[in-house]
ZAMARTI-34682 format. One record per residue (C-alpha): x, y, z; residue in one letter. Coordinates in steps of 0.001 Angstrom, whole numbers, plus 500000, padded with zeros to 6 digits. Example, Ala and Ser with C-alpha at 12.3 -4.5 7.8 and 13.67 -1.06 7.14 Angstrom:
BEGIN
       xx       yy       zz   code
   512300   495500   507800      A
   513670   498940   507140      S
END
This chain:
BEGIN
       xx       yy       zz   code
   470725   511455   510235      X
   472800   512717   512846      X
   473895   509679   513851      X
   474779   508167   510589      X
   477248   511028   510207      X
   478523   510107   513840      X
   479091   507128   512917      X
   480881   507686   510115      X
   483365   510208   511735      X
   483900   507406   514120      X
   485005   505386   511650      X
   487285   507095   509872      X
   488809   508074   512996      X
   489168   504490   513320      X
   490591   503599   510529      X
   493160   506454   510526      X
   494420   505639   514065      X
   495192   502080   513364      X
   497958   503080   511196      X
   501370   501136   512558      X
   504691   502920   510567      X
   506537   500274   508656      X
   509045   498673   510599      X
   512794   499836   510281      X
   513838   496765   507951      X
   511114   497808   505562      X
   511092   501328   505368      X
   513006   500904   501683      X
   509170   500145   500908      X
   507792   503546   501435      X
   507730   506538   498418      X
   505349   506116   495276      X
   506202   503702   492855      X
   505078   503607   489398      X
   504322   501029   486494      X
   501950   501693   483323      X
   499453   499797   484995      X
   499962   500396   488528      X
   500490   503178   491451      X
   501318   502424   494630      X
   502035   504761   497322      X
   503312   503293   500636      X
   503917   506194   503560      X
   506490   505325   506462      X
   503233   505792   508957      X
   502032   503032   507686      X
   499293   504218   505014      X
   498748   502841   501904      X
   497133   504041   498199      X
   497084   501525   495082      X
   495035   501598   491921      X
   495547   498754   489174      X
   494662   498756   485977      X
   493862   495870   484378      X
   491392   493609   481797      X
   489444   496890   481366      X
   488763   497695   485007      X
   490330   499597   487571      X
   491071   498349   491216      X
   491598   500776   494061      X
   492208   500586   497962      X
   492764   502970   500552      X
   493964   501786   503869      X
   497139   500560   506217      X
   499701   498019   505952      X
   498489   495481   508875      X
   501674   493055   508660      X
   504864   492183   506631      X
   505081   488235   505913      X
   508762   488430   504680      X
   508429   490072   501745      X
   504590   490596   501354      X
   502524   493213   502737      X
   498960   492476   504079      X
   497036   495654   503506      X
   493649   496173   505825      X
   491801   496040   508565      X
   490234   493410   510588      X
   488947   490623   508292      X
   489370   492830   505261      X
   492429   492521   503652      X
   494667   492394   500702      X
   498242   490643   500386      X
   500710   491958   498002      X
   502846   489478   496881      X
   505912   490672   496550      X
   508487   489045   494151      X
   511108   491259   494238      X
   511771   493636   497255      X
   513017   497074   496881      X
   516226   497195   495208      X
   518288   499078   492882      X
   518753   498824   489442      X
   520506   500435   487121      X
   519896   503279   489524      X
   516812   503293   490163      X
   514927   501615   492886      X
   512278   498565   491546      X
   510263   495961   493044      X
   507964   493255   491791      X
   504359   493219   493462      X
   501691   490928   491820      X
   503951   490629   489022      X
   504347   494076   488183      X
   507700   495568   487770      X
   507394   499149   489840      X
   509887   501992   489577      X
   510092   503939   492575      X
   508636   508104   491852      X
   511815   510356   492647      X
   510762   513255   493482      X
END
């Protein structure tokens, strides 16, 4: 048992270490951003938190931004990852700052 647990901890050290911070041409991409179906919060180190509702089921993930492919984010580690495809980039509009990711409008949280 006490291994399983050290393993664990090991892990999540891991996983929490690997964190790059976005790059300096991308940091427009961090702060929480907001749809009725979608929450995505992107931190400058790196760390990222998105739940999606949609056809009656709910899709989380919990983990880093591995790379930036122009405008998409890859979101993982190793072999296990996720690419946001992102339409629109941060911008503003109207005054308030939107993007497009899997073709969702977002609207970035002001806090």
């Amino acid at each position: 048992m006490k291994f399983k647990v050290l393993i664990v901890v090991f892990l999540a050290a891991l996983i929490t270490g690997c964190a790059d911070p976005l790059p300096p041409e991308k940091m427009a991409y961090a702060g929480e951003w907001q749809s009725s179906e979608m929450a995505l919060l992107i931190l400058t180190d790196g760390t990222v938190a998105y739940k999606r509702l949609k056809n009656g089921g709910t899709t989380s993930l919990n983990s880093q931004v591995k790379e930036f492919l122009g405008d998409d984010f890859v979101v993982g580690i190793g072999p296990f990852t996720t690419t946001f495809d992102v339409t629109e980039p941060p911008h503003l509009n109207n005054g308030q700052w939107q993007m497009v990711v899997d073709g969702v409008r977002l609207t970035k949280v002001v806090q």
